[in-house]
C-alpha positions as CSV (number, residue, x, y, z in Angstrom):
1,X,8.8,-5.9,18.7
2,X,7.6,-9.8,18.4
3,X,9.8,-12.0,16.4
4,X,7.9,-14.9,14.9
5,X,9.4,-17.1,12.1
6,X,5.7,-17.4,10.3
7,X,5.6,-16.4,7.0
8,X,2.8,-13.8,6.3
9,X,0.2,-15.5,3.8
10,X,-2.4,-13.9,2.0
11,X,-0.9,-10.3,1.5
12,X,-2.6,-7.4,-0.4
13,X,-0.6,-4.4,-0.7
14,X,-2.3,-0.9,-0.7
15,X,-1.3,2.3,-2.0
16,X,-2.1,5.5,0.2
17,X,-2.9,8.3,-1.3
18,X,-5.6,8.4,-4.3
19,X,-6.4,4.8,-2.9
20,X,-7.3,4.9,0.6
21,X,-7.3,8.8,1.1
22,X,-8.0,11.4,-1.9
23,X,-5.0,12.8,-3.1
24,X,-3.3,16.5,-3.6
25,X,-1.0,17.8,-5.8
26,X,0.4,20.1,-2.7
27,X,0.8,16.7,-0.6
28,X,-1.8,15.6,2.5
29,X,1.1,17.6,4.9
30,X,-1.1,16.5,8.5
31,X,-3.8,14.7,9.6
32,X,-6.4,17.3,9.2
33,X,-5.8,17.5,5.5
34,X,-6.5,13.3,5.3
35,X,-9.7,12.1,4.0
36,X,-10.5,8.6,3.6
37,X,-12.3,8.1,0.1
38,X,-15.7,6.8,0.4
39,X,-15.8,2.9,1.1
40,X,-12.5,2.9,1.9
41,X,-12.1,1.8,5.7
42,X,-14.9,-0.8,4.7
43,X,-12.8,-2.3,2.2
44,X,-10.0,-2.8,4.4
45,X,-12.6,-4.5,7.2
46,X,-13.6,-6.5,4.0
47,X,-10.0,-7.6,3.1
48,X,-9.2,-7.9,7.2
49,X,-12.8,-10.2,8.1
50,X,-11.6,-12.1,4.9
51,X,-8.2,-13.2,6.6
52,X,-5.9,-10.7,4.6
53,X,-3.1,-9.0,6.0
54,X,-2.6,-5.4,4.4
55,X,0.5,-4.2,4.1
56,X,0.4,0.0,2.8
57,X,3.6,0.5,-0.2
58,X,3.8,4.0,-0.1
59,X,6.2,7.0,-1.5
60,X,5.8,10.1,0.4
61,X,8.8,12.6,-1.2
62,X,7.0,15.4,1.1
63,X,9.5,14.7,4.1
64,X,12.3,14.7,2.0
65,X,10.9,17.9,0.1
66,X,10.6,19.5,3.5
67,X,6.7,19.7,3.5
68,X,6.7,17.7,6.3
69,X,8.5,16.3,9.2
70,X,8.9,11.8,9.3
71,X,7.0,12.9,12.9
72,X,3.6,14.5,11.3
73,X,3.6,11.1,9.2
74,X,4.2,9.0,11.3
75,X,1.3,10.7,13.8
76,X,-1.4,10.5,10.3
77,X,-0.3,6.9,10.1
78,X,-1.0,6.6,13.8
79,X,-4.4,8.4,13.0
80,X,-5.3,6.5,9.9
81,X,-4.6,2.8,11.3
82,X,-6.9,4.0,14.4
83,X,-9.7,4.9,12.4
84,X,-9.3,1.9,10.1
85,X,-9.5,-0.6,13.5
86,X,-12.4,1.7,14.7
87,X,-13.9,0.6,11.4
88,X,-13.3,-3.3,12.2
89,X,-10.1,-3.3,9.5
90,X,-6.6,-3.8,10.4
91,X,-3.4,-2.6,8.7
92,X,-0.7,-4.7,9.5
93,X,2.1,-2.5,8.4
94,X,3.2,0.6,6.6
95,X,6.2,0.8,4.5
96,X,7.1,4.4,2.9
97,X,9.6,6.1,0.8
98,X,10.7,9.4,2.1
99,X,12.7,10.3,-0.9
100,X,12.4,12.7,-3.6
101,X,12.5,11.5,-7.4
102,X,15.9,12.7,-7.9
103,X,17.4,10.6,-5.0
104,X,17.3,7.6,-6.8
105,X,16.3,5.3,-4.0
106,X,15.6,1.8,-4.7
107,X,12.8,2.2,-2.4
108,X,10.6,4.6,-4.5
109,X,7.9,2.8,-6.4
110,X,8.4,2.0,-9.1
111,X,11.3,0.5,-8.0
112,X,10.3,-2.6,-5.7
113,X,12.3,-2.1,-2.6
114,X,9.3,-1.5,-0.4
115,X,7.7,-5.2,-1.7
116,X,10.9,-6.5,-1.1
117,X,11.3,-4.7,2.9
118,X,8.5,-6.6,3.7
119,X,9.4,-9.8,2.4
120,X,12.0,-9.8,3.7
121,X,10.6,-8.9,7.1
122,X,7.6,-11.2,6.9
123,X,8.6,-13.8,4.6
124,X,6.3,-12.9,1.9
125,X,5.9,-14.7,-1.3
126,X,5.2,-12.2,-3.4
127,X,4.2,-14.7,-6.0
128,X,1.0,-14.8,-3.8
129,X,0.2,-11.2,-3.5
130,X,-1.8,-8.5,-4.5
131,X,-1.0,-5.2,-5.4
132,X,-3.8,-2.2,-5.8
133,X,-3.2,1.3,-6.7
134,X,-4.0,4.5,-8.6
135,X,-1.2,5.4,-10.8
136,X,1.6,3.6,-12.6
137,X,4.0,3.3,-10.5
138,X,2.3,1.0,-8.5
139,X,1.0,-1.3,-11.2
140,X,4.9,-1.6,-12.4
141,X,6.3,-1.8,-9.0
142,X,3.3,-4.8,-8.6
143,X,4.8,-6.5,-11.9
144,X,8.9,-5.6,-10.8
145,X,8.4,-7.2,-7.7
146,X,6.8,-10.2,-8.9
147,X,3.1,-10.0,-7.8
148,X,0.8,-12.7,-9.0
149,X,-1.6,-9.6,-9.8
150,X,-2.3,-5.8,-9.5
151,X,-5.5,-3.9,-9.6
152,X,-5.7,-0.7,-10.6
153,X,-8.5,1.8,-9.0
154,X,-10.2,4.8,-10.7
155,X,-9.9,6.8,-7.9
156,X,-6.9,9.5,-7.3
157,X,-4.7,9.4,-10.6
158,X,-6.2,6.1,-11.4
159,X,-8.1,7.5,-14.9
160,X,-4.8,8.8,-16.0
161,X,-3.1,6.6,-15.1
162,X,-4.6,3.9,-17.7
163,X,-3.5,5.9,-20.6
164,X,0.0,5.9,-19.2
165,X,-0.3,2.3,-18.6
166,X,-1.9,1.8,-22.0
167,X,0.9,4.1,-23.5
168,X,3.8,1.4,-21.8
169,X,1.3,-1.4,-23.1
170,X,1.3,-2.0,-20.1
171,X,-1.8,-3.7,-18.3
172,X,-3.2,-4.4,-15.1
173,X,-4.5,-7.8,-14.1
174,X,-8.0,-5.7,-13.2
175,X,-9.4,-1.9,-13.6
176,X,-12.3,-0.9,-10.7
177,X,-13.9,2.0,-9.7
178,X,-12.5,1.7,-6.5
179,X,-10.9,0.2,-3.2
180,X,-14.6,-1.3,-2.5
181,X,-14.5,-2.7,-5.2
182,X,-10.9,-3.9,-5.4
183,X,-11.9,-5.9,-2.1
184,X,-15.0,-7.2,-3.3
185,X,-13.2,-9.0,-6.2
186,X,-10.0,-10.0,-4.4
187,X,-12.4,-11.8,-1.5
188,X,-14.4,-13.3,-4.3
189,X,-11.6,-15.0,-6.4
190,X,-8.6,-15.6,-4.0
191,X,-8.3,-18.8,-1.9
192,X,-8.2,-18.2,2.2
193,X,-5.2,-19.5,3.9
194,X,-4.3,-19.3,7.5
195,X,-0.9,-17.5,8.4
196,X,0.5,-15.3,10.9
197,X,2.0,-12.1,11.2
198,X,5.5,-11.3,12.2
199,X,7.7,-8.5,13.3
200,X,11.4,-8.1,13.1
201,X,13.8,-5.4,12.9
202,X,13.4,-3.7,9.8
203,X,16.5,-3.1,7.2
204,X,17.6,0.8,7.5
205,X,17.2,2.3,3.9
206,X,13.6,3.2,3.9
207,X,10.8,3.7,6.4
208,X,8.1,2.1,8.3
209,X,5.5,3.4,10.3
210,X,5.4,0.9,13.7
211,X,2.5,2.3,15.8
């Protein structure tokens, strides 16, 4: 791993599953289950070409619910950030909750422990950051952390997900059809700045995928 005191400007953070991939209430268990949702791996080149780093915030309770090993992730991870570079996109790191609800990690969205592993690994100002997703969780884990603004995507749960959100009065800073989209607009209305990336040992509690 590279150590580099830089902080890491210009951060969106991306859900997985129902954002970049479709969804599945029996869990994407291997790579031959993932499909990337239309648009998807352009919107990521979009966000990369743009100077964004993208960071994936994800929970993924199947390896902790024995559906799958950390391994098989790990490898779809591998898989997924391959076909997202083939694409012209880069994802500059993965951050994911193994545990099931019950566990009570601090980790799980909507808890912000995943936001607040890679701050702390990247010296990320939240403050400054972006957080899109399909359900929820992610739009309060986006407003627990601190995120100057979330976007939530009709894709996956996102449909749902507004009457919960709606329900919690509750409200995302934007509602769009999509990831596509979600890039589109935060290209359009957010300032470039220069920064770096940075790797650095990461704290033990939850997970990240280093390929």
């Amino acid at each position: 791993m590279q150590n580099n005191s830089d902080m890491l400007r210009d951060v969106v953070f991306l859900d997985r599953d129902g954002v970049i991939n479709e969804d599945s209430p029996d869990y994407i268990r291997s790579w031959d289950e993932f499909r990337f949702i239309p648009g998807s791996t352009e919107a990521i080149r979009c966000l990369t070409e743009h100077g964004f780093a993208v960071i994936l915030i994800t929970n993924q309770s199947a390896v902790n619910r024995g559906m799958i090993t950390r391994q098989t992730l790990e490898h779809m991870h591998t898989m997924m950030r391959l076909a997202v570079e083939a694409a012209g996109g880069r994802i500059t790191d993965i951050f994911f909750c193994p545990h099931r609800p019950d566990e009570g990690c601090g980790c799980r969205k909507p808890a912000p422990g995943l936001i607040r592993k890679a701050q702390a690994i990247y010296g990320i100002d939240p403050a400054t950051a972006c957080m899109v997703g399909d359900s929820a969780k992610d739009i309060e884990c986006a407003r627990n952390a601190g995120c100057a603004r979330s976007i939530l995507v009709r894709t996956g749960n996102g449909r749902a997900s507004e009457k919960i959100l709606e329900h919690k009065n509750i409200r995302p800073d934007h509602i769009v059809a999509n990831l596509y989209e979600a890039a589109v607009l935060i290209c359009g209305c957010e300032k470039k700045r220069s920064g770096r990336s940075a790797e650095t040992p990461d704290p033990s509690c939850c997970f990240r995928t280093t390929a």
